[in-house]
Residue, then its C-alpha position, 0 to 999 in steps of 0.5 A: x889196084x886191078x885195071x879191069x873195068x868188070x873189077x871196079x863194080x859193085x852192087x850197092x843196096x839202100x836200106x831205104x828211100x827216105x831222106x836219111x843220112x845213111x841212104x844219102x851217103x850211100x848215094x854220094x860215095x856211089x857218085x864220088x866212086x865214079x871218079x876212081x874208075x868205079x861203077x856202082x848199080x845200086x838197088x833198093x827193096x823198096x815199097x811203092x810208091x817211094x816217099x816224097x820227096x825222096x832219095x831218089x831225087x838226089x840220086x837224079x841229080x848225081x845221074x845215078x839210077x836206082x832199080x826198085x825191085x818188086x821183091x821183098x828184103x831178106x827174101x829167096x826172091x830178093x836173093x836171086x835178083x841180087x844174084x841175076x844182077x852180079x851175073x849179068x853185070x859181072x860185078x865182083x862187090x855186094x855193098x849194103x847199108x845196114x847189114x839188117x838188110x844182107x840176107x839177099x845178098x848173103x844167100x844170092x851174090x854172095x852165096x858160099x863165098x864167091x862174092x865179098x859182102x860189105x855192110x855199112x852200119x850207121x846204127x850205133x849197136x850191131x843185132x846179134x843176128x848181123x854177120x860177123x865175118x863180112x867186112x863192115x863200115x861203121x861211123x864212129x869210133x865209138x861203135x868200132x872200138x866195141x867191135x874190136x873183137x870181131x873175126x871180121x875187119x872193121x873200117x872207121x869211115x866218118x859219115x863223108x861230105x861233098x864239101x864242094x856242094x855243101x858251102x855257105x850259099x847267100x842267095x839259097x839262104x836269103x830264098x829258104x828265109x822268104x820261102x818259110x817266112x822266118x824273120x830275117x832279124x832273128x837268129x836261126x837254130x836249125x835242125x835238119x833231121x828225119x822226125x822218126x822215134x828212134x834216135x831223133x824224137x827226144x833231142x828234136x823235143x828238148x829243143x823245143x822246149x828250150x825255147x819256152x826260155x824268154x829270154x832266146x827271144x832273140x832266136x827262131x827254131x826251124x826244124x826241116x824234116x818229117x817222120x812219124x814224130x812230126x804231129x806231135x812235136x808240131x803239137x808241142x811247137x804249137x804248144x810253145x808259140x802261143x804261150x810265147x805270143x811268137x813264132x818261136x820254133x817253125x816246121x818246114x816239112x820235109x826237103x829235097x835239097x837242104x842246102x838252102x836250110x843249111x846256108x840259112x843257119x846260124x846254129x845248127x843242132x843234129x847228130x851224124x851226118x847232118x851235124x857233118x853237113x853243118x860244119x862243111x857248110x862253115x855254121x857252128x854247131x851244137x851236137x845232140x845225142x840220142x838220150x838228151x846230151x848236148x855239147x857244142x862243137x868247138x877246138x876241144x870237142x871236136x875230135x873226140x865228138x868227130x871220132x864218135x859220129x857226132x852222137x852221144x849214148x850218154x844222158x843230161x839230167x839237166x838237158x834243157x837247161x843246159x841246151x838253153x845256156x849253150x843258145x843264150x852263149x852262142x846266139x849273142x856272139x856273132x863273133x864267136x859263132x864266126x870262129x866255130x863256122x870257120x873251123x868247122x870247115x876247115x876241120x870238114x875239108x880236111x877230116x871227112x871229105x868225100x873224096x877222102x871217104x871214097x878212096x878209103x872205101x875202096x881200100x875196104x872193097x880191094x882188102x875184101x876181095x883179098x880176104x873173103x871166100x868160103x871159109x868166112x862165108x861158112x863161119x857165119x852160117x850159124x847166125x841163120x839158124x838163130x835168126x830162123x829160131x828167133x823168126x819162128x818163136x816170134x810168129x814171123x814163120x808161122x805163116x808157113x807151118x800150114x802150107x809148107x809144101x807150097x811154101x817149098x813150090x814158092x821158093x822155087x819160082x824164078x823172078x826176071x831181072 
């Protein structure tokens, strides 16, 4: 690995600011690079104001700033800045976490292949409008197998976690419990979760519906998050306390810090990186996929639900029903949800730290930086010329047929950094 300071830069751009597992990662590998001699100028094509609470929070407190841009994605604006940036700070690295985003740094930093791009994509399938000849991260094996074909490299990194910060705290649990007032006699399920249509509405509404079952009275669901699904899932909640005469499922909104939720649970549900989360705080788990199938983590799913990002694309006819079994089993045996927290932590200490996800995230900057150049750069120039088709049959240039002659004069208007 090279010496030179300028070398160990990178510019990274968050796909967004809310609180979701990709922007959050994002943030902790960026933190956790610092301690292998890298520097990280991260960058977020963002509206204004951020949401609240954001991930600008948790970057405040690893002391990383985030610049904010008052540009548009995907833009010739947002390209020249990108570019400024590179330059200024002599950086040699373009990261973005999902490639949805790349375009800037496709025609700005990395314009004809003088510096390598590097996406990140958590999503479980690639847009046929990505580009295929950068270097991209996926989370889980699932999503790397499909792309084995692909002219471009390809690294597996399992979504990582600080397993120092994210540990089993007494007192945060007993402060989550008093702060929301859940019932302390209970058995807390907990999903901590972005409430937003894709992805995440339909398991976060199977579960609730699990706990129409009398006989989970034993149980309390609380779900930390929000989302455009929140209204009506809080509805539906609603809906299930007052038919249960209880406060069977509680919503807490959305949380800067989740750890105290996480130290407050005895059964977690989620997918990807709050999943991840759970078993570094030493809870047992229940993974839940995005079309309603439900398995609990244990020593014989593990690795194949580990290597699979902790998600399913498969279906559960019998989705409630099933979920329901799964809390009964594990909400009247203290013992063995014991057992499954404390492997879970093991496996998370010794599978997808954030030291270890760090140090093989530069490997991939270190081998880009090796294989990218102009002849790769070039090979995904086709790519623009269908996504551009496919931008003007959708109406989304049609602003620019009456005024092209202006549009020209805009694009070549200079921004400051």
């Amino acid at each position: 690995m090279t010496t030179d300071r300028s070398a160990r830069r990178v510019i990274v751009q968050l796909n967004e600011l809310g609180l979701g597992g990709t922007q959050l990662n994002a943030v902790d590998l960026a933190g956790e690079l610092r301690s292998l001699g890298w520097e990280s100028i991260v960058v977020c094509f963002a509206p204004d104001p951020p949401p609240t609470p954001s991930v600008l929070d948790h970057a405040r407190e690893l002391g990383i700033d985030v610049r904010l841009p008052k540009v548009r994605p995907s833009s010739l604006k947002g390209a020249r800045y990108l570019a400024r940036l590179a330059r200024k700070h002599r950086t040699p690295i373009v990261h973005v976490y999902s490639g949805v985003n790349s375009r800037s740094a496709y025609f700005g930093p990395s314009l004809f292949g003088r510096r390598p791009l590097v996406t990140t994509m958590y999503e479980m399938s690639m847009s046929p409008y990505e580009y295929e000849n950068t270097s991209v991260i996926v989370g889980t094996g699932y999503t790397a197998e499909n792309l084995r074909d692909r002219p471009g490299p390809v690294q597996f990194i399992s979504p990582p976690v600080d397993v120092h910060a994210d540990a089993y705290d007494a007192v945060l649990a007993e402060q989550f419990v008093q702060q929301h007032e859940l019932d302390p006699d209970l058995v807390h399920v907990v999903i901590v979760t972005r409430l937003s249509y894709v992805l995440k509405e339909l398991s976060v509404r199977l579960s609730i519906e699990a706990m129409r079952d009398p006989a989970l009275a034993g149980l309390q669901l609380v779900i930390v998050g929000d989302g455009e699904a929140f209204e009506p899932l809080s509805a539906l909640a609603d809906e299930v306390n007052t038919e249960l005469g209880r406060r069977a499922v509680v919503f807490t909104g959305a949380v800067s810090d989740p750890r105290p939720a996480y130290s407050a649970t005895d059964i977690s549900i989620g997918m990807g990186a709050s999943a991840a989360r759970a078993l570094s705080f030493g809870r047992p788990l229940i993974v839940s996929g995005e079309f309603g199938l439900f398995e609990i983590w244990d020593e014989t799913t593990g690795r194949r639900l580990q290597m699979d990002g902790f998600w399913s694309p498969d279906s559960q006819p019998d989705a409630v029903e099933r979920l329901r079994a799964q809390l009964l089993a594990l909400g009247s045996d203290s013992e063995r949800r014991k057992e499954l927290g404390d492997y879970g932590r093991r496996f998370a200490e010794e599978n997808f730290s954030l030291e270890s996800g760090a140090r093989t995230l530069v490997d991939v900057y270190e081998r880009a930086r090796r294989t990218y150049g102009f002849r790769a750069w070039a090979a995904d120039l086709p790519k623009e010329r269908h996504y551009i088709r496919h931008s003007w049959n959708s109406g989304l240039l049609y602003r620019l047929r009456p005024h092209p002659r202006q549009w020209i004069a805009n694009l070549r208007k200079r921004d400051t950094v």
